[in-house]
C-alpha positions in Angstrom: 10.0 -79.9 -19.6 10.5 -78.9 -23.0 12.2 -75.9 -22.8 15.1 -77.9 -20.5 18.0 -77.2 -22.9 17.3 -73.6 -22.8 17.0 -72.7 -19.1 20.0 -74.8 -18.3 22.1 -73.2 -21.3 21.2 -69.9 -20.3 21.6 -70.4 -16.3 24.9 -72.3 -17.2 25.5 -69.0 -19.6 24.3 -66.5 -16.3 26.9 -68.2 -13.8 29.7 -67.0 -15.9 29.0 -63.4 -15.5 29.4 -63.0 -19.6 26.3 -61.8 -21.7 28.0 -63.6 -24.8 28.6 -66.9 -23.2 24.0 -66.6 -21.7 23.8 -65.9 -25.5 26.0 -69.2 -26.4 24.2 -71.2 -23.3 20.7 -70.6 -25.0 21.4 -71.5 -28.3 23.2 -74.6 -27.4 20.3 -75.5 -25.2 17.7 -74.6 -28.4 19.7 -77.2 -30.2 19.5 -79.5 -27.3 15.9 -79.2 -27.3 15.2 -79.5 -30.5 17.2 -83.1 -30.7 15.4 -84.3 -27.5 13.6 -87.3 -27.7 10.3 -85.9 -26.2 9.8 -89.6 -24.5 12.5 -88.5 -21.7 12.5 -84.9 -21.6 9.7 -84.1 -19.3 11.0 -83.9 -15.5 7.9 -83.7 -13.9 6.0 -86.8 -14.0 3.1 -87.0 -12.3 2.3 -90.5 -10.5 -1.2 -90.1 -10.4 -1.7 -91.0 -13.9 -0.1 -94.5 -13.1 -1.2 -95.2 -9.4 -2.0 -97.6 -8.2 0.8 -99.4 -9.8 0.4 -102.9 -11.3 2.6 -105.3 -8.9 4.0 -106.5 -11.8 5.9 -102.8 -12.3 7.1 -102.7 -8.8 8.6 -105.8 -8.8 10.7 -105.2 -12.3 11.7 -101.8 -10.8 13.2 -103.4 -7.2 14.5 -106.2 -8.8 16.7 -105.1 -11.2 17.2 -102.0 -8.8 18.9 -104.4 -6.3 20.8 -106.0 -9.2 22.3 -102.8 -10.2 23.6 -101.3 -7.1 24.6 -104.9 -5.8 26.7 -105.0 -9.1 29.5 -103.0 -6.8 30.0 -106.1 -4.4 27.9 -104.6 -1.9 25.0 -102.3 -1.5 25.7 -99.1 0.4 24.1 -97.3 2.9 23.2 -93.7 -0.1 21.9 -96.8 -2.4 19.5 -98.4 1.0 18.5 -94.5 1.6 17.9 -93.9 -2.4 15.6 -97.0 -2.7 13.9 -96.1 0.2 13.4 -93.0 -0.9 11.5 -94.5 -4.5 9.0 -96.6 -2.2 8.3 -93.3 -0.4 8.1 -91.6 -3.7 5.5 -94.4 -5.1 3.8 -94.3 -1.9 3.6 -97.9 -1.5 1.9 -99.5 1.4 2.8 -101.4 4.5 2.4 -104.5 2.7 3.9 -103.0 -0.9 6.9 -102.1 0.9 7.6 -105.7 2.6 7.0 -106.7 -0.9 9.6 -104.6 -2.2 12.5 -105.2 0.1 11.9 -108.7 -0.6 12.2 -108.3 -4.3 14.9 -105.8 -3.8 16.5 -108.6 -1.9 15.8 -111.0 -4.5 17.8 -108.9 -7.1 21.2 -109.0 -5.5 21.0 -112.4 -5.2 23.9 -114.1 -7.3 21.2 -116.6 -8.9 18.8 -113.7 -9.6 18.6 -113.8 -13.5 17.4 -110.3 -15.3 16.7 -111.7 -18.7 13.6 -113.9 -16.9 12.7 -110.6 -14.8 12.6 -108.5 -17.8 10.6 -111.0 -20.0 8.3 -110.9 -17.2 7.5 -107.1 -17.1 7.6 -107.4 -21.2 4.7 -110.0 -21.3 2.9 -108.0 -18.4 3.1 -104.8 -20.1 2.1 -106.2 -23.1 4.7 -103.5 -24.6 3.2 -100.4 -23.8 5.5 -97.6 -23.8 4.2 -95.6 -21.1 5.3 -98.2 -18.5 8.3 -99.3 -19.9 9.4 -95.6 -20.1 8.5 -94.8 -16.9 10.3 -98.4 -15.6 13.7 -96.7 -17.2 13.5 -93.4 -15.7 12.7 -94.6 -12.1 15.6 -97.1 -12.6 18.1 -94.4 -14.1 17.5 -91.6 -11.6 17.9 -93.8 -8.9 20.7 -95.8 -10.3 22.9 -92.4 -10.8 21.9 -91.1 -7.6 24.0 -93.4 -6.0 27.5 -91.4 -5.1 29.4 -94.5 -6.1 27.7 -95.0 -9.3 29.8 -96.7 -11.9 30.4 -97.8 -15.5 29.6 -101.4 -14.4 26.5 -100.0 -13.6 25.5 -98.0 -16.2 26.3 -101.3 -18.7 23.4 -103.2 -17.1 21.4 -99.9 -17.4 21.8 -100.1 -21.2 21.2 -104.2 -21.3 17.8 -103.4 -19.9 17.1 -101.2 -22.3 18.2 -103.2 -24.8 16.2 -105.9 -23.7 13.0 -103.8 -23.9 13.8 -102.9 -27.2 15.4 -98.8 -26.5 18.8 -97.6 -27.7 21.5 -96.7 -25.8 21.6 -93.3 -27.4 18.3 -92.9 -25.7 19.5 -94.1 -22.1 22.1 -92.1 -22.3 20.2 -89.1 -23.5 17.7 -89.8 -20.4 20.8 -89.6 -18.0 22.3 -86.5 -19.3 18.5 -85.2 -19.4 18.4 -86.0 -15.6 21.8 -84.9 -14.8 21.3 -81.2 -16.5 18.0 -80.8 -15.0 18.9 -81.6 -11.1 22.3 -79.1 -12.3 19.7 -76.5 -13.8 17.5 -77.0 -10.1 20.3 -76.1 -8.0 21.3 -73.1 -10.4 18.0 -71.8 -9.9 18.0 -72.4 -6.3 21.3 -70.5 -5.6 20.2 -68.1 -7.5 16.6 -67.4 -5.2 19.0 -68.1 -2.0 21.2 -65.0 -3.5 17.7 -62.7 -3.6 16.7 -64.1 -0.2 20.3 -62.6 1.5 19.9 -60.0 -0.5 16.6 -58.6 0.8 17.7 -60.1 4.6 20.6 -57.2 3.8 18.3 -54.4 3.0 15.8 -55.2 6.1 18.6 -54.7 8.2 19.9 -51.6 6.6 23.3 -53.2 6.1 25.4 -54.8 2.9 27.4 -58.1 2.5 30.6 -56.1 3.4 29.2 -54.9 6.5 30.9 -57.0 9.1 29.6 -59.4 12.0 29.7 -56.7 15.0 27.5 -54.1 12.2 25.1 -56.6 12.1 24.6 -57.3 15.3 24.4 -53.4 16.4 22.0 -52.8 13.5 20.0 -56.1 14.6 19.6 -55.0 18.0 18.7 -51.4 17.3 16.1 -52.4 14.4 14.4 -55.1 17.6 15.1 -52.3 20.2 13.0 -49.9 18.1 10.5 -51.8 17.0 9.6 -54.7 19.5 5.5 -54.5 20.7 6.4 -54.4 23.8 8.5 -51.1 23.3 5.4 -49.3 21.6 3.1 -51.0 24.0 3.2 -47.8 26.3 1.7 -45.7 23.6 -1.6 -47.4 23.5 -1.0 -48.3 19.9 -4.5 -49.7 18.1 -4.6 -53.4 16.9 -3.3 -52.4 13.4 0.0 -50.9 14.6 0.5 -53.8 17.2 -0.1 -56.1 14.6 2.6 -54.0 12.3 4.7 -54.0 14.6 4.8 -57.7 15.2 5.2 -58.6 11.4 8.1 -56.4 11.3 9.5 -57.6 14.9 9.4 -61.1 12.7 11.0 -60.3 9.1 13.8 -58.6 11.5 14.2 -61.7 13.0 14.2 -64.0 10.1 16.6 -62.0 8.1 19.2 -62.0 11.3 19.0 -65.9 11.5 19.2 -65.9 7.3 22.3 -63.8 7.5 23.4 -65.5 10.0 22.9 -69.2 8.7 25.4 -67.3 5.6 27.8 -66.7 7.8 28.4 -69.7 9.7 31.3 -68.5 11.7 29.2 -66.3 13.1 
């Protein structure tokens, strides 16, 4: 996602409300793109191009996974649910999966040594860069997914790399990549959820400072009005008891939207 510096400067720009600051926001995240190391930029990788994956890439990823979250003492249930997540994710097998947890297992061992795992995955990739990049950025997004992700934690992150030959600059361009891009998502998606209560307003013919009892009247009214079964005594043709149905349903829907907005109510 090449653009990513500029949609998240600019969205970061929009929430202030200033048209100075969506100005600042997109030249910042010009900049940003610009010094981007194109190897971790793109968000959207797409699996296909590396499924099935070689054993030998599985096993680096759950191995040193387990090592990094056990690194806290003990791994948690957000860190089981995250790497459970990644099998999911890889869609790995029956059998891939039992693999997994045991190699997952394996990693949080105390005699579990990362140097030998690493210089595994090195001789089986034979250094190709497309694995070992896509080995960091599975490890990193999962690793800082974890709610109790630490500094301990993000060390080892950046003694793998440095064992497969990557700077630290780049790891910790890659996490701040990750981190503005999952920020930049949930920008976007408040911003479509805004639209979406918007237009559940307008089909109801009321406002966001109409209150709960409004709502309800003007609910009722709109279903009262326009229910089949009210306009079924008029021998209406297909068309307008089809109609009538679809706008029966987006009355509905925008009630329960407004509704799931207002949870008191």
């Amino acid at each position: 996602m090449k653009f990513l510096g500029k949609i998240t400067g600019t969205l970061l720009g929009l929430s202030t409300g200033k048209s100075f600051f969506v100005l600042i926001g997109f030249l910042l995240g010009h900049y940003f793109d610009r010094k981007s190391d194109k190897r971790w930029i793109n968000q959207n990788i797409s699996f296909d191009d590396f499924y099935p994956f070689p054993e030998y890439l599985v096993q680096a990823i759950f191995e040193n996974l387990g090592h990094i979250f056990k690194s806290n003492s003990r791994v948690n249930e957000d860190e089981i649910k995250i790497t459970r997540e990644l099998m999911s994710s890889l869609r790995l097998g029956e059998r891939q999966i039992g693999e997994a947890i045991k190699w997952f297992n394996h990693g949080k061992e105390r005699k579990f040594s990362i140097n030998q795992s690493l210089r595994r995955f090195k001789f089986n990739t034979n250094s190709q860069i497309k694995n070992q990049t896509l080995f960091m950025r599975l490890l990193t997004e999962s690793a800082i997914s974890s709610p109790t992700f630490s500094q301990t934690e993000r060390r080892i992150l950046w003694s793998i790399a440095k064992e497969l030959n990557i700077k630290r600059s780049e790891i910790i361009q890659l996490e701040v990549n990750i981190r503005l891009y999952r920020r930049s998502s949930r920008l976007v998606n408040n911003q479509i959820d805004k639209v979406i209560l918007e237009d559940a307003y307008n089909v109801l013919g009321v406002n966001s400072s109409s209150s709960d009892k409004e709502i309800k009247i003007s609910y009722r009214r709109l279903m009262n009005q326009n229910h089949p079964d009210k306009i079924a005594a008029s021998n209406p043709t297909p068309d307008e008891l089809a109609s009538s149905e679809e706008l029966t349903r987006n009355i509905r829907n925008a009630y329960e939207v407004i509704k799931k907005q207002r949870s008191h109510f």
